[in-house]
N, C-alpha and C positions, 0 to 999 in steps of 0.2 A: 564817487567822490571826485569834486574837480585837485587840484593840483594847486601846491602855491610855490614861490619862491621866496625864501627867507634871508634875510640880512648878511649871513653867510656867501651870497651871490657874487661873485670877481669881475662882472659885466663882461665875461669873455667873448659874449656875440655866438654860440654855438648854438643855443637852443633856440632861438627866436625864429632862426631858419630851414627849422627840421618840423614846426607844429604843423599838419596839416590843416588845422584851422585857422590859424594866424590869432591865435589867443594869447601869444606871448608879447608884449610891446616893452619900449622902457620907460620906466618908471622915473620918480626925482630922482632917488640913489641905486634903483638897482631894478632888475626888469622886473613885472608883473605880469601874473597869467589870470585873463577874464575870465570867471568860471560861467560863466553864461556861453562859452565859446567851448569850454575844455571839454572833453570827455577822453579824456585818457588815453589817446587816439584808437580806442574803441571803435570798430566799424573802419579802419584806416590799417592800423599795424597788430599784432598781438604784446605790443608793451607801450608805455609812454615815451617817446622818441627822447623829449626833451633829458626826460631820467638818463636815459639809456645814454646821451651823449654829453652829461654834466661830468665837469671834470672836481665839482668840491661838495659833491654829492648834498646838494640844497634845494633840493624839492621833493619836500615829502605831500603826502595826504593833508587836505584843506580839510580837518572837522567840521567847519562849518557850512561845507556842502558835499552832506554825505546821498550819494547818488547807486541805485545798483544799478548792475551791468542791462539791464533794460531799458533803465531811465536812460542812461548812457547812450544807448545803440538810439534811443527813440530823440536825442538831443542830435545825433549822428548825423539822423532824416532829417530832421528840422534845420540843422545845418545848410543840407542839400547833398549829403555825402552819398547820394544815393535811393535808387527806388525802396520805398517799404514794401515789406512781405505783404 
């Protein structure tokens, strides 16, 4: 699943700079994360950085881009995050 950020966001500028795929930009009123870019930093970290470094805990799970950890790793490559197996 990609990630979103929700109206609850404070624009504190923390996560923007921690995505390794630079999926996070801002938005009119608050940042947004591409899910076409997101994978959870999957193939990168073993948690979502952005998560890990939100201070108003506002980014949950995007229902409507529900992805398993394969799609995930396989969006990882396609990135360029690296050789595929």
């Amino acid at each position: 699943m990609s990630l979103k950020i929700i109206d609850t966001c404070i624009n504190c500028d923390v996560c923007e700079p921690v995505c390794p795929n630079k999926a996070i930009s801002q938005g009119i009123d608050y940042y947004v994360i591409d899910p076409a870019k997101c994978t959870e930093c999957v193939g990168h970290f073993d948690a979502p950085q952005c998560v890990e470094v939100c201070p108003v805990d506002c980014i949950p799970l995007d229902p409507l881009y529900v992805e398993t950890h394969e799609q995930l790793m396989q969006k990882f490559f396609s990135l360029g995050g690296g050789k595929q197996p």
